[in-house]
N, C-alpha and C positions, 0 to 999 in steps of 0.2 A: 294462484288465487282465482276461483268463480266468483264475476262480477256482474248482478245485474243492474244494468240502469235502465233510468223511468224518461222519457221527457213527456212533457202534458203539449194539452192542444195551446195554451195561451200561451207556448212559449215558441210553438212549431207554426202558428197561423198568423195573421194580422187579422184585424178585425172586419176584412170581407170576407176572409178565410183560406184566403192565399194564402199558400206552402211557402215559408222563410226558408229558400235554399239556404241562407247565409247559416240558420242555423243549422239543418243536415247540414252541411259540411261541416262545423263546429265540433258536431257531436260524432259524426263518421272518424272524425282525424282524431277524435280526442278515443275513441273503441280502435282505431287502429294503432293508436299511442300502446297503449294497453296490452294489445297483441302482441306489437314488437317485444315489447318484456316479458312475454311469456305467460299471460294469463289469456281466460276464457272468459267471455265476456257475450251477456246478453243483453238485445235491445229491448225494451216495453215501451211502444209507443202509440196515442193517443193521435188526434188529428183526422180521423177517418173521414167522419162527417162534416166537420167544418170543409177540408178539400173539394167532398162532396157538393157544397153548399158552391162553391167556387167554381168548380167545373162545368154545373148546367146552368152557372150565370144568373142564379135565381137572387133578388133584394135584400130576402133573408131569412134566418134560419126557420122552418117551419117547428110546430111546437108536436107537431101528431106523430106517436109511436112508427108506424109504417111509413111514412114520409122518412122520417130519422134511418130507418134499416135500408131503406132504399138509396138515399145519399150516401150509406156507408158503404155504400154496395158502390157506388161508383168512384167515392174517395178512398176506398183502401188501394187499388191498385195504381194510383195516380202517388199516393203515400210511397208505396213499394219501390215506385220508377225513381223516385225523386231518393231514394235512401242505396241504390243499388247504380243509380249514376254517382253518386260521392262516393262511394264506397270502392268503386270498380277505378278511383285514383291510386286507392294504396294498395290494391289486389286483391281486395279482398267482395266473397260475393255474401247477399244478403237472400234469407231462407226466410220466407213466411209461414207463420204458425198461428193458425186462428181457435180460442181456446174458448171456452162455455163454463162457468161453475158446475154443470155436470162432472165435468175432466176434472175437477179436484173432490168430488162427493163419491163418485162413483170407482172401487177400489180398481178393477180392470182398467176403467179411462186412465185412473190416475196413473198407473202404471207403463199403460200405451204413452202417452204424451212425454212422461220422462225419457224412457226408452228413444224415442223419435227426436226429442230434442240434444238427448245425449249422443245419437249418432252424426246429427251434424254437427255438433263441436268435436267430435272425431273426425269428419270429413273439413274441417278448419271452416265452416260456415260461421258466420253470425246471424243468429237466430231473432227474428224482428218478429216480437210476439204484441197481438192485440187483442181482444176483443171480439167473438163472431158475433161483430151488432148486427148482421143483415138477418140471423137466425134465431136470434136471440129473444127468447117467449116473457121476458120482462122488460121494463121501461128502459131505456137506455140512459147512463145517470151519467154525465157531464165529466169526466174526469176521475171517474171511479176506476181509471185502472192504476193508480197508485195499490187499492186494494189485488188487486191482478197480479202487481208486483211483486208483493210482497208474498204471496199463497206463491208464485213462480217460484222465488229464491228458496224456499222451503222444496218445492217441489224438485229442482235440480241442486238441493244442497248446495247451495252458494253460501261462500263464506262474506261477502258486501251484496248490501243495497243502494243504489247511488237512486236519487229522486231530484233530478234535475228541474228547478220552477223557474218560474218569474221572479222569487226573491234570494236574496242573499244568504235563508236560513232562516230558525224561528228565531224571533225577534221577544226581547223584554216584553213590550207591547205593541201597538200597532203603529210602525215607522211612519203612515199614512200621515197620524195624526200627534206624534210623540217625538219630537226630533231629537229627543234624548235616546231613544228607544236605542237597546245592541244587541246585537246579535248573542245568542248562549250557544256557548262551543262544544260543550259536551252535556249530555244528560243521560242520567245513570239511568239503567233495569229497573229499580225500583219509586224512580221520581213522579211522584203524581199528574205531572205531566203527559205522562202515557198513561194515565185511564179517562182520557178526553173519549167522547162519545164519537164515531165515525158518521155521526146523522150529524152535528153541528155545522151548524154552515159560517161561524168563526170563532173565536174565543178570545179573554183579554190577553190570549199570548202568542196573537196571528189574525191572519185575515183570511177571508176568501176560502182556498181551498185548504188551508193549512191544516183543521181538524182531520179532515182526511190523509194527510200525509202524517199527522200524529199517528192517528188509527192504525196506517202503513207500519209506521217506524217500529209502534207496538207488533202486531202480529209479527216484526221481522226479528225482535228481541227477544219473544215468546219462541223464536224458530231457532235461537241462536245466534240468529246473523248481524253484524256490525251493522246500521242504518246508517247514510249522510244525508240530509238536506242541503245542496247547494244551488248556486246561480247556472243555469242555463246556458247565459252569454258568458260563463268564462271560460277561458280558453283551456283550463288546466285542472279543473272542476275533479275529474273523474282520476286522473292518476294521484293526487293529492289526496282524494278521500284514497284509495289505493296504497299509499306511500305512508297515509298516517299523518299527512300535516296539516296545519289550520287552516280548512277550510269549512263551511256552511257551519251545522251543527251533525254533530256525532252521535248517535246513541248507540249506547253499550248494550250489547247482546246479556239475556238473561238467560240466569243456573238452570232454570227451569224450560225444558223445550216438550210442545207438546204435538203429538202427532198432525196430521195435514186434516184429519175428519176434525180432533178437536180444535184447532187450529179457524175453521170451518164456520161449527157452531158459536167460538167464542167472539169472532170478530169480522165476522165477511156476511153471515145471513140474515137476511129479515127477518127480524123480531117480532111477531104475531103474537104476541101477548104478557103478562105477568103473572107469577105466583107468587103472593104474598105469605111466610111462613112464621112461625113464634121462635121463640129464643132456645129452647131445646132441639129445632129441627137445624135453627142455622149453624150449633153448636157442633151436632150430628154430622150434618155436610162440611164444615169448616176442618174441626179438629178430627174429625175419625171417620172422612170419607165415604160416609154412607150413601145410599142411595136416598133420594126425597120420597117420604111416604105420606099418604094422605093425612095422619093424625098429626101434623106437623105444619098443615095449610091452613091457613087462616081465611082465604082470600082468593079471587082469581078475575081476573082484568081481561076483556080482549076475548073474541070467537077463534077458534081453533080446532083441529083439526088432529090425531096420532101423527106425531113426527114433528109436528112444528115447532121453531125453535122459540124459546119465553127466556125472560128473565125471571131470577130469583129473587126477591125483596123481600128484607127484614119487614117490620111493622111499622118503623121510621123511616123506610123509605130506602134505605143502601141496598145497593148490589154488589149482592153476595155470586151469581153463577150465572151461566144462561146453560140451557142444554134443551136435549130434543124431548118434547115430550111425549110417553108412554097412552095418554090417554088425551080425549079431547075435553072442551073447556067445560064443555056440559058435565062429564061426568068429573070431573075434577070438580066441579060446583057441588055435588049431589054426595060424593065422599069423601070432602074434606072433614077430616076432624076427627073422623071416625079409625077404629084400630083395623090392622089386618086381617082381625079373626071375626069383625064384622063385616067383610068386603068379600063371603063365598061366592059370589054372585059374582065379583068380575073375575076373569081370566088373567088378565094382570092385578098387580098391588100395588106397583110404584106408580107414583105419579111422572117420576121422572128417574130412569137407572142413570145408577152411579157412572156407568161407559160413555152417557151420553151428556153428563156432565162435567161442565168445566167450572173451577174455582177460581174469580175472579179477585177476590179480595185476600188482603197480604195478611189480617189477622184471624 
């Protein structure tokens, strides 16, 4: 079995941002557990910048984009020592891979980055993949490589996602405040559950980061692959999800896998905008895969630009798709409504091609 696990920064740092060896070694022993039995197993891990934050002794975390890549620039390799001394216990050595959402947009990248990381799990490496925050031309977002994660196992055809946190699992509702609250063991492909939004910053079925490990769990369902949510500090976390037995919460891989670009647009890019469309176009798109044309827009929300990714919404407000769009928002203002045999004048007709769209809704 290919197994990638996640651990985040608030389960790797303390709150000055000192490296928990206690936990590398946890998690090193528990990828060497793994190995001995014969599987392949990759690291995602978080912590760059917090380390960073630690190293040059500084009060605390600075809030400015450039400060952020520059601390990561000094916390990755402190990260690296600290996973490659535990590791160098059970013989095994750790390989750095620093990755860009270019690497998965871009069909050559994509392609290079598999290749590279498949030949170190040929060479018996364990691949310790993060984040290139020191280069990286967007903000850098706190724990977004859950999402990293998940585009990774898709990208190396991994058959599990293990997403090691702070808690035990998703939770009925928020453990903080519900001491009834328990943990849900398994949740199907199709559970409303997974169309939690990946901007939420909690929901009433988790806290904290959890919407994003939803979002995670989604794109890894959408890819095939078996997702776990489990505790961090346990000892057994990662062969247990591996082995099948009760631990964190499960989610079952969906019938439906879709490629790594759409993959891309449906759940990992920034949404710059909306198109609002009527009940014949979302029929159109829904049951007979059309492409979205402008006689079927109602509506358009947000500045934008050819290529950007939007969402599709009914008239009431649901999300029907998101995809890249064909045209910008001005001219999507200017030709909605209108049929194809009055739009000679543009060189395109869709507002958004059917390639470039993904169907997000089950009816």
């Amino acid at each position: 079995m290919r197994v990638v696990v996640k651990v985040g920064t608030s389960s790797l740092t303390n709150t000055e941002g000192h490296i928990k060896t206690e936990v590398i070694q946890l998690v090193s022993q528990q990828l060497a557990a793994a190995r001995a039995q014969g599987h392949e197993v990759l690291l995602v891990t978080s912590g760059a910048v917090a380390s960073g934050v630690a190293g040059l002794g500084l009060a605390e975390r600075p809030n400015d984009v450039l400060s952020l890549q520059a601390l990561s620039a000094v916390g990755q390799p402190q990260l690296m020592a600290a996973y490659n001394n535990a590791l160098r216990e059970f013989s095994l050595v750790g390989a750095q891979v620093l990755l860009v959402p270019h690497d998965f947009v871009d069909r050559q990248q994509y392609l290079h980055a598999r290749d590279t990381i498949g030949r170190l799990l040929e060479l018996g490496c364990i691949p310790i993949i993060n984040e290139n925050d020191a280069i990286a031309n967007n903000e850098i977002r706190y724990g977004d490589n859950d999402h990293l994660a998940a585009l990774l196992a898709h990208l190396v055809s991994a058959d599990m996602l293990v997403l090691l946190t702070d808690t035990a699992g998703l939770y009925t509702s928020d453990p903080r405040t519900n001491s009834d609250a328990t943990v849900i063991s398994v949740v199907a492909a199709d559970d409303p559950l997974l169309s939690v939004s990946a901007s939420g910053a909690g929901s009433d079925r988790g806290s904290g980061g959890m919407a994003s490990k939803l979002a995670a769990a989604r794109i890894a369902s959408w890819s095939g692959v078996t997702a776990v949510i489990a505790a961090a500090e346990s000892e057994s976390a990662v062969m247990a999800a591996i082995n099948g037995d009760a631990v964190g919460t499960r989610f079952l891989p969906h019938d439906r896998q879709l490629s790594a670009r759409k993959l891309w647009i449906a759940f990992a890019a920034e949404v710059e905008g909306s198109i609002v469309v009527d009940t014949g176009a979302r029929d159109a798109l829904v049951l007979r895969g059309t492409s979205l044309l402008p006689a079927g827009v109602t509506a358009v929300t947000g500045s934008f630009d050819v290529g950007a990714v939007v969402e599709v919404v009914t008239q009431s407000g649901e999300l029907l798709a998101r995809g890249l769009t064909a045209m910008s928002s001005d001219v999507v203002a200017t030709s909605m409504g209108k049929r194809t045999a009055d739009l000679v004048d543009l060189a395109v007709v869709e507002t958004v091609h059917r390639d470039d769209l993904v169907i997000l809704t089950n009816q």
